[in-house]
KELOMI-796585 format. One record per atom (N, C-alpha, C): residue number from 0; atom name; x, y, z. Coordinates in Angstrom, 2 decimals. Example, Ala and Ser with C-alpha at 12.3 -4.5 7.8 and 13.67 -1.06 7.14 Angstrom:
2
   pos   site      east     north        up
     0      N     13.19     -5.69      7.80
     0     CA     12.30     -4.50      7.80
     0      C     13.20     -3.30      7.80
     1      N     12.85     -2.25      7.08
     1     CA     13.67     -1.06      7.14
     1      C     12.90      0.03      7.87
//
This chain:
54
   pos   site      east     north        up
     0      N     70.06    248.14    -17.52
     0     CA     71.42    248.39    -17.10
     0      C     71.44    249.61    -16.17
     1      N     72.01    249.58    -15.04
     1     CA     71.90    250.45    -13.90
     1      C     73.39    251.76    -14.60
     2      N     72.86    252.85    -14.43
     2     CA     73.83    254.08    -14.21
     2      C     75.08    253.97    -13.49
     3      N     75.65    254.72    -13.82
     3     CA     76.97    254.89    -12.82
     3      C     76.94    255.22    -11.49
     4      N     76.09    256.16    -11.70
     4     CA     75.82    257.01    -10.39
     4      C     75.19    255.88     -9.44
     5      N     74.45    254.81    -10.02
     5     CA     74.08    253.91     -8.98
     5      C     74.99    252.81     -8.42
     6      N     75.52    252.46     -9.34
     6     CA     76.57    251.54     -9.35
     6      C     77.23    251.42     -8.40
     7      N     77.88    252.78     -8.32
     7     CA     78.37    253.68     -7.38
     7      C     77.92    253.84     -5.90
     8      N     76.53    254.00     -6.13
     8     CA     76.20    254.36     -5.04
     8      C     76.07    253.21     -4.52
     9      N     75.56    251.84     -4.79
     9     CA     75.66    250.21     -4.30
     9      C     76.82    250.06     -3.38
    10      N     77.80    250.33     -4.40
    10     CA     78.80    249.86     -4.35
    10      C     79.86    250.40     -2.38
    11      N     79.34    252.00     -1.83
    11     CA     79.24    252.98     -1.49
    11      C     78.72    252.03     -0.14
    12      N     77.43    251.96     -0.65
    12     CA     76.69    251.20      0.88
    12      C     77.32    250.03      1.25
    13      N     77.62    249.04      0.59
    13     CA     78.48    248.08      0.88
    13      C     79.93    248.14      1.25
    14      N     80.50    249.15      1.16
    14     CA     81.57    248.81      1.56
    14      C     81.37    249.86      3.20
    15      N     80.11    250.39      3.30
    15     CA     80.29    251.27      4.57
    15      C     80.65    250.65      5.81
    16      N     79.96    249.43      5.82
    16     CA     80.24    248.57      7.32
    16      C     81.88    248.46      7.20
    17      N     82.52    247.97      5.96
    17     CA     84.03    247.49      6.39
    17      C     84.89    248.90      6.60
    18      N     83.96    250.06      6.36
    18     CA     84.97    250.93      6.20
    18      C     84.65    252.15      7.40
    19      N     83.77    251.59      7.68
    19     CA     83.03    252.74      8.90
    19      C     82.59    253.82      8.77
    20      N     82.91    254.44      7.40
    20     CA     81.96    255.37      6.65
    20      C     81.86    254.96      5.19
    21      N     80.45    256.03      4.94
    21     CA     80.27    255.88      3.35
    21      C     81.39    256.65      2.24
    22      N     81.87    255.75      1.55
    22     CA     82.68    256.90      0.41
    22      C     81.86    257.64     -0.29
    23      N     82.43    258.64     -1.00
    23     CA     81.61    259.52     -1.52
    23      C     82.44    259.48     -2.96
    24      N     81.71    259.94     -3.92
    24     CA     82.68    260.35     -5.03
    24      C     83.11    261.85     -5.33
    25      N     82.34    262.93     -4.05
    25     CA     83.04    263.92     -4.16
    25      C     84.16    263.83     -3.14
    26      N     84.35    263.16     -2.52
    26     CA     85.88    262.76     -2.24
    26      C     87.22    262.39     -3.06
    27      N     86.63    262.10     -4.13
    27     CA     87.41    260.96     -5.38
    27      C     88.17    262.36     -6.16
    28      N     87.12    263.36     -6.30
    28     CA     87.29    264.33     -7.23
    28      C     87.62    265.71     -6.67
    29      N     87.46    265.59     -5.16
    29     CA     88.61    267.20     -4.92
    29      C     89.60    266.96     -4.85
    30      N     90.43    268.19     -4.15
    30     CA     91.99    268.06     -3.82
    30      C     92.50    266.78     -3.22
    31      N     91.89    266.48     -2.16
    31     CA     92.34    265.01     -1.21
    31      C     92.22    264.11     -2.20
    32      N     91.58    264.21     -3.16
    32     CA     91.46    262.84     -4.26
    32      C     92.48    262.58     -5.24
    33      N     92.59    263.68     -5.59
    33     CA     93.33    263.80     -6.81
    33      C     94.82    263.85     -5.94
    34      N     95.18    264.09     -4.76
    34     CA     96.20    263.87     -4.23
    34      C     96.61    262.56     -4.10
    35      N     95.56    261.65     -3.49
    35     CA     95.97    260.21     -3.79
    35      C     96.09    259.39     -4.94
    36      N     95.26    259.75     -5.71
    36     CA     95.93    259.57     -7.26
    36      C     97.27    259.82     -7.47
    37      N     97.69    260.87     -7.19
    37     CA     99.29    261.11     -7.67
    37      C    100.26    260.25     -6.77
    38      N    100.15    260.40     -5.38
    38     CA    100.78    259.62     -4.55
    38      C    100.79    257.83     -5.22
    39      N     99.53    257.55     -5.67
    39     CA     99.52    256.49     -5.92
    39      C    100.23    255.83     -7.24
    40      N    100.02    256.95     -8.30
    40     CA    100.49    256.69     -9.08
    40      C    102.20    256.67     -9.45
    41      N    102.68    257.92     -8.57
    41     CA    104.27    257.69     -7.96
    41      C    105.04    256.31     -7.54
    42      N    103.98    255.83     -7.01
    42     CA    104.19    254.23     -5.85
    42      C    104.26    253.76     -7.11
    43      N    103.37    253.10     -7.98
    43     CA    103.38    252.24     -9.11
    43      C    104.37    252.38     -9.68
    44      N    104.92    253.97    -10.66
    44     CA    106.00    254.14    -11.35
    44      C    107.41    253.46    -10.53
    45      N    107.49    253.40     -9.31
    45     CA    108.77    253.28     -8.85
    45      C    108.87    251.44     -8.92
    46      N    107.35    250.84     -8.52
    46     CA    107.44    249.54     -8.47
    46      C    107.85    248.99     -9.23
    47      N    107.10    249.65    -10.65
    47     CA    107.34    249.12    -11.94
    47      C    109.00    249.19    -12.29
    48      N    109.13    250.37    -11.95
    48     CA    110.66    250.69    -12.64
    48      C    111.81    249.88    -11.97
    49      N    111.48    249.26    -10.73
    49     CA    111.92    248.60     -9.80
    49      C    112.24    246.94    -10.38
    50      N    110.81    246.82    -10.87
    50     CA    110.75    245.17    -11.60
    50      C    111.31    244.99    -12.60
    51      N    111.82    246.34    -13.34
    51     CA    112.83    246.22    -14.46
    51      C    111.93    246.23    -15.71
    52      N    110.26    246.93    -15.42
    52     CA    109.27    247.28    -16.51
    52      C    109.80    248.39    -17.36
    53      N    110.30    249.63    -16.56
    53     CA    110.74    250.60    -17.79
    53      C    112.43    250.74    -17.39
//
């Protein structure tokens, strides 16, 4: 069973061609990351609350 860290890193090379660069996972985990997390998670709450979920 392969690690995370590889998984990851597979996962990383393959998406480089569609994306024109490699992601990184210290992207995931600084400020810019954790910023889109929140942004993202804002979007969801409103969708949801929208569909009449909460």
């Amino acid at each position: 069973m392969k690690s995370l860290g590889e998984v990851e890193e597979s996962l990383a090379e393959k998406a480089e061609p569609v994306l024109g660069f490699k992601p990184s996972s210290k992207l995931k985990r600084g400020p810019i990351g954790i910023l889109i997390y929140v942004v993202c998670g804002i979007i969801a709450l409103f969708s949801l609350r929208s569909a009449g979920v909460f």
